[in-house]
N, C-alpha and C positions, 0 to 999 in steps of 0.2 A: 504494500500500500504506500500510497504516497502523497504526503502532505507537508506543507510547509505552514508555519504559524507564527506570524508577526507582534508581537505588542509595544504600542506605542503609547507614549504619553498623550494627555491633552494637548491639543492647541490654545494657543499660539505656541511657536517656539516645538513642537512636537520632537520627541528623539526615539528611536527606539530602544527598549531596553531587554529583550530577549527575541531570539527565535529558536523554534523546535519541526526538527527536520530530518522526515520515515522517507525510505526512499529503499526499495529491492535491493539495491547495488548495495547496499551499506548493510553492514551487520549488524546495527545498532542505529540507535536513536540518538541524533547529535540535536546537545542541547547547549547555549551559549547566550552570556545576559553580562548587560553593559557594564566594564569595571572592575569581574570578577578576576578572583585570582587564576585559577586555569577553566580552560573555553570560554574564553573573555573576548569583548571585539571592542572598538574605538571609535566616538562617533565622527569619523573621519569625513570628506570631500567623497572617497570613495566609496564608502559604507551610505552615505546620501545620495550619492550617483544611482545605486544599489537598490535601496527603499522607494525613492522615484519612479523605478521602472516597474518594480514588482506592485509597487498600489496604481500607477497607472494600467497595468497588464488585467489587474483583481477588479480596476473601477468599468477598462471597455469590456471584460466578460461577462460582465453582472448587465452592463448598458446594451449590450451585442445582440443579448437575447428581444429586442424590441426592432432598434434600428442598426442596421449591419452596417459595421463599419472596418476598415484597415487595423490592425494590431499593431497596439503602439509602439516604439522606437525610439532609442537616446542617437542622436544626430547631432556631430559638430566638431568645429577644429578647437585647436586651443586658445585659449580656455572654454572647457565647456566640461557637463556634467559628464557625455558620454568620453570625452578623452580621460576624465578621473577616473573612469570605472573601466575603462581601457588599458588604464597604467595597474591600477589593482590587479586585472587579469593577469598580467602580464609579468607583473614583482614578482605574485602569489606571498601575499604575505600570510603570516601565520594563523592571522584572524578571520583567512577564511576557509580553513581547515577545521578551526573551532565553528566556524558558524555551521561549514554545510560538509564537511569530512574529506575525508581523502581514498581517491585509490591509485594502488602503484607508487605512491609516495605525491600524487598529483593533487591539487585541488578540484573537488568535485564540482565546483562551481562553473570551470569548465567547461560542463558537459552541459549544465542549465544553461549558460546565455552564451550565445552565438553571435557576431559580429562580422564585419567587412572592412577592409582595408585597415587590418589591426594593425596599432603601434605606426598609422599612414605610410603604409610599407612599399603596398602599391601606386599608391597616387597620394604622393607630397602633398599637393596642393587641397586635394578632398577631402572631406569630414570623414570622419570614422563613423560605423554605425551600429550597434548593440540592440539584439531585441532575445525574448526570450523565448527557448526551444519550448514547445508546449508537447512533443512527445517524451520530452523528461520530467519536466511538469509542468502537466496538465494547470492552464487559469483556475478552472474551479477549485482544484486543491488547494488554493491560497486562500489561505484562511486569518483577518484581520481580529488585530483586539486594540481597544483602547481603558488600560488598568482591568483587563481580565474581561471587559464587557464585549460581546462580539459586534463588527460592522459591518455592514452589508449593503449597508442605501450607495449606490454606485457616486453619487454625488458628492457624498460625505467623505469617502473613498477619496475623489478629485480632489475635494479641497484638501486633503492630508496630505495628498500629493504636491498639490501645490505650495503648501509650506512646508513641505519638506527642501524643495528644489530654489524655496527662496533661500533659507538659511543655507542652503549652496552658495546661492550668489553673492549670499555675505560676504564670505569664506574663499571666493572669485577677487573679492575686491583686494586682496592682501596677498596675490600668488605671486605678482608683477615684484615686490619687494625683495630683494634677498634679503637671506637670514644670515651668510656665513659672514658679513663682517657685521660686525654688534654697534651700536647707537653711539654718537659720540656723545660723551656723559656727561653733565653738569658739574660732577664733583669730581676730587682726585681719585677717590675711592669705585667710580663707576655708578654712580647713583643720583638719583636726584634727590635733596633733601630737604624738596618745600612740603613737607607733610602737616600738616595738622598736629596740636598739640595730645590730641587721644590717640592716634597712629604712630604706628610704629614700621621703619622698613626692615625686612627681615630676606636674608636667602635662601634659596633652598638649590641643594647641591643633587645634580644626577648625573650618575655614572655611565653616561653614556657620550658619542661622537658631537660634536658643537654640530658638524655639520647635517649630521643625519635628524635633527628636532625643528623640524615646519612649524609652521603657523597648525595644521590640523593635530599635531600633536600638543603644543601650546595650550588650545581651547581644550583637545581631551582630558589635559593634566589640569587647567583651571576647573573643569566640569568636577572633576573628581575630588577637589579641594575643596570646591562649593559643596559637596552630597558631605565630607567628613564633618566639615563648619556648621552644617543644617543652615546653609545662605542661601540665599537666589538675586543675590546683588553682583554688580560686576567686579570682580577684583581686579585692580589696578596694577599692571604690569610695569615697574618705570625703569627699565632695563635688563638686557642679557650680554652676557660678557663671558665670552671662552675661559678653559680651565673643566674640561666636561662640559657642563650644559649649566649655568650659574643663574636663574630666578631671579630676580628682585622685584619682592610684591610688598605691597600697601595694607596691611591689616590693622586690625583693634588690639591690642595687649593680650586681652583674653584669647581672640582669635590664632593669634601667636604661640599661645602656648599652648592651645590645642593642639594645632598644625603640629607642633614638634614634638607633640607627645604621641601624635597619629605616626609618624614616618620614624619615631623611635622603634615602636612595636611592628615597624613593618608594615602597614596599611597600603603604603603608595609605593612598594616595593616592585609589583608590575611594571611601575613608569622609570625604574632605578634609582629613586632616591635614596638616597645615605644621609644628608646631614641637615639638618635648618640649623642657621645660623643668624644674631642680628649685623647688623650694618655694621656696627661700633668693633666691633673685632674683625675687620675688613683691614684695618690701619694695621701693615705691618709694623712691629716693632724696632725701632732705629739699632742699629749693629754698630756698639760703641765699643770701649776699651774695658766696661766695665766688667763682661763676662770675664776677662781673661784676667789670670793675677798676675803680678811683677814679672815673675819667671816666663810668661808668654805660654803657660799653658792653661787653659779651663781652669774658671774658679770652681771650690766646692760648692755643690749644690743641698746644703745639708736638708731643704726642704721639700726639694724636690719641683721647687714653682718654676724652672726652666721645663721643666718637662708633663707639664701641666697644657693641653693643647689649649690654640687660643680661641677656638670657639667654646670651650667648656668655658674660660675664665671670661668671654663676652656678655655669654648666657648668667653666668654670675653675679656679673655687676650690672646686669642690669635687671632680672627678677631681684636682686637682693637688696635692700636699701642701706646707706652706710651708715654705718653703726656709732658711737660717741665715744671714747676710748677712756676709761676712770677706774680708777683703781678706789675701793673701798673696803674699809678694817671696820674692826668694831675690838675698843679695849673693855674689860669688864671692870668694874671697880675695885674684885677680888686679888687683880694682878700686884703683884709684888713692885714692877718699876713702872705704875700708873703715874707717880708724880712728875717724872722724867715727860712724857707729853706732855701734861700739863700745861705748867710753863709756855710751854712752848708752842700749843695749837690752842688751847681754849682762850678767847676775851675775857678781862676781866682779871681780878686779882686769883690764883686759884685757891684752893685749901683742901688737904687731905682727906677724904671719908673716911670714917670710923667702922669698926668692922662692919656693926652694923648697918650702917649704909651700905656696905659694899657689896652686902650680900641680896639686897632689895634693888639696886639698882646698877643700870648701866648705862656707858658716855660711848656714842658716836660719834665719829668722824669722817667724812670723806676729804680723800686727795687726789687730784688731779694733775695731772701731766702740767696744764697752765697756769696753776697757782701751787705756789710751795708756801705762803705764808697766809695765813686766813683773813678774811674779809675785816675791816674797819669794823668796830661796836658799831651798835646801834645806840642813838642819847639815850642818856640817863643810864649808862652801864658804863662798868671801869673796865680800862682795858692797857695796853702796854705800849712801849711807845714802839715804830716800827725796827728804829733800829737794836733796841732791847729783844723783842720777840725774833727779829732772825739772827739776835746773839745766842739766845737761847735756843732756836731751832737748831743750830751749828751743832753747839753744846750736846745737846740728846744724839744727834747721827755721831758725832765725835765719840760718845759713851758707848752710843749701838757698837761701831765701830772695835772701840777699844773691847768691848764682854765678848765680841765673837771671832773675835783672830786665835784665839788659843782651845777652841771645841773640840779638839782632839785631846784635851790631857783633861787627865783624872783628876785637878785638881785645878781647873782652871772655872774664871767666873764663867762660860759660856754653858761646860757641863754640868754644873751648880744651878743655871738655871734652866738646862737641859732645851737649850736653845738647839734647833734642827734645820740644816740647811735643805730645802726642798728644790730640786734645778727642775725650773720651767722654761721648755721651748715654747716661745709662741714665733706663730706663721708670718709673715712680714705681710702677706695681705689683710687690709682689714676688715675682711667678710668673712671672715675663715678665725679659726683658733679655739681652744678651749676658757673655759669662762670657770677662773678659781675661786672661789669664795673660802678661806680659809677661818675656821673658828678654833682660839686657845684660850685655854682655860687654866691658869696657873696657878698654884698654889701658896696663899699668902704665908710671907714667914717672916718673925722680928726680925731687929735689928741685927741680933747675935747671931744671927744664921746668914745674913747678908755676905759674901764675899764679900773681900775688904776694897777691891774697884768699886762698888756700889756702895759702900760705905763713906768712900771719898769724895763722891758726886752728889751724894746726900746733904755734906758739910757742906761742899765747896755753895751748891744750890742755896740751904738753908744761911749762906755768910750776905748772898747776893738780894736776899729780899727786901722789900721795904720796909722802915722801920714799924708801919702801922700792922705790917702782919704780924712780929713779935707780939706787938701789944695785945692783940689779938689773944 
């Protein structure tokens, strides 16, 4: 038995998106739908060439039975629909093995439509003419759908035809163009970069010939972008530029990361994409002296951010937002050299906590990379004079300093106060690295337990005060 079964979208704009196609010759039932991963076809120039003739051939067998008429025919030089579906016979490309099978290794398509002066072999000057063999299949056996519903009124028939063969002529308007030398760009980078402030440009890499990607492959790779996005808006094309086959399209933020989360998992792997990338990691990196050290050979890379690709580190900074860089402590009151801050970070005259306080409460502090000595009081609070407080701040790093040079010996203040050196690498980028939050909790001990470095800092401290805090 033998049948062929078309479905198309609605009009306007109609595409096909399957056919299924029983035919004796064949040992099976070839079935093939727009997009798929294997027996997939394209809705190409030729693939439109294609549909044209089969819904014109389905509209005059259905109209034939009233008034008899000629069976219709694609007639024409180049450009025209019949030379598109000239060249398809003639390529045999892969998708139309998938649509209508093969034998001997052939395309069966072949065998369905017949033509004259193929590839204008015999006469240069002549149109070429394609029509379809009705003893391999029969009109009647063309059976139309539109979304699964069947058509039949010969009419309705034409007009699908009709806009099928116009979005040919679209697709006509853009053949006249080459494609193998790429747009001169607006920018150094190959792009143009008047977008809009909610857009973003992004590329998309495929691994395929610069030369071998048309315009009809163009529209089939946008079509395909459009069904992942759930869009039906035009995507904006605003450059292509060799290196394989290199995109540069117009999307939303959102859209963007859809897109590269789609061709991650392999979605648009049919068309050869490997990679979406934004704009901004387009800018090679300048080749200075800095990678190399003194000796002239490679620095170490101890982080490894050389070998960090740059479209991962583009995609980074630009999903990730930059981050504020602060370093934050928290002393407890419990702590043995609390008064050693003091001094030195708090406003105000300070004063020691008694255990009991010490044990109810605790003093915070943040420090920051841009400030090493703390803000101005606010009126009506005591505070120190600027060059007093960064005598003082000197003072306690000079102490820190002096308790932790000697952590190795059994008898030194460092081990006494069982001070631990903890080595942090962080990453030199600032989107990236671990986040330490360190909490210690020490153990308060008199005076007579103090190492006698702490004991010295204590005096030297308690000589420097003012006389109102003795009084005190």
């Amino acid at each position: 038995m033998t049948e062929l079964t078309l479905t198309f979208t609605r009009s306007p704009r109609a595409e096909l998106l399957e056919t299924r196609f029983e035919h004796p010759r064949l040992d099976r039932k070839v079935v093939a739908r727009l997009g798929a991963y294997d027996q997939s076809f394209k809705w190409t120039a030729g693939v439109q060439a294609l549909s044209t003739l089969l819904l014109q051939t389905a509209a005059w067998h259905r109209r034939s039975q009233l008034v008899r008429e000629e069976p219709p025919c694609l007639e024409g030089r180049r450009p025209s629909a019949a030379a598109s579906l000239n060249d398809a016979l003639t390529s045999r490309p892969q998708r139309t093995c998938d649509m209508f099978g093969e034998i001997g290794g052939r395309p069966f398509l072949g065998h369905l439509i017949k033509r004259w002066n193929a590839d204008f072999n015999t006469s240069p000057n002549a149109p070429v003419r394609l029509w379809l063999e009705p003893a391999e299949l029969p009109p009647a056996r063309i059976r139309v759908c539109i979304d699964n519903d069947p058509l039949e009124d010969p009419e309705k028939l034409w007009t699908l035809a009709e806009d099928v063969e116009r979005q040919w002529r679209g697709k006509a308007k853009g053949v006249a163009q080459s494609i193998t030398v790429p747009p001169v760009p607006d920018h150094p980078a190959g792009v143009r970069l008047n977008v809009s402030a909610n857009r973003v440009l992004i590329e998309l890499v495929l691994d395929r010939p610069f030369e071998s990607f048309g315009p009809d492959d163009e529209e089939e790779l946008l079509r395909a972008i459009r069904v992942l996005l759930r869009t039906s808006r035009e995507l904006p094309v605003r450059g292509k530029r060799p290196g394989s086959v290199i995109l540069t399209l117009e999307l939303s933020r959102e859209e963007a990361r859809e897109l590269a989360a789609a061709v991650a998992r392999g979605a648009l792997a049919n068309f050869g994409a490997t990679a979406v990338r934004p704009v901004s990691s387009l800018q090679q990196e300048p080749r200075t002296e800095k990678n190399e050290s003194p000796t002239g050979g490679p620095r170490p890379d101890p982080t490894g951010s050389r070998h960090v690709p740059v479209g991962a580190r583009g995609w980074r900074s630009w999903l990730v937002a930059p981050r504020r860089m602060a370093l934050t402590g928290a002393l407890f009151g419990a702590a043995g050299g609390f008064w050693l801050a003091a001094p030195a970070k708090l406003p105000g005259t300070p004063h020691a906590p008694t255990k009991e306080q010490a044990e109810k409460r605790e003093r915070k502090f943040v420090i920051e990379p841009s400030c090493a000595v703390e803000e101005p009081a606010t009126p009506n609070s005591q505070s120190m004079r600027p060059d007093a407080s960064r005598a003082r701040l000197r003072q306690y790093l000079a102490s820190l300093g002096q308790i932790n040079e000697g952590d190795d010996t059994v008898d030194s203040p460092g081990y006494a106060l069982n001070l631990v050196r903890v080595p942090v690498s962080i990453l030199p980028d600032h989107t990236s690295g671990p986040s330490i939050v360190p909490a210690v909790r020490p153990v308060r001990a008199e005076d007579d337990f103090l190492p006698p470095s702490f004991r010295r800092q204590k005096k030297q401290l308690s000589a420097a005060r003012p006389l109102e805090d003795h009084r005190r």
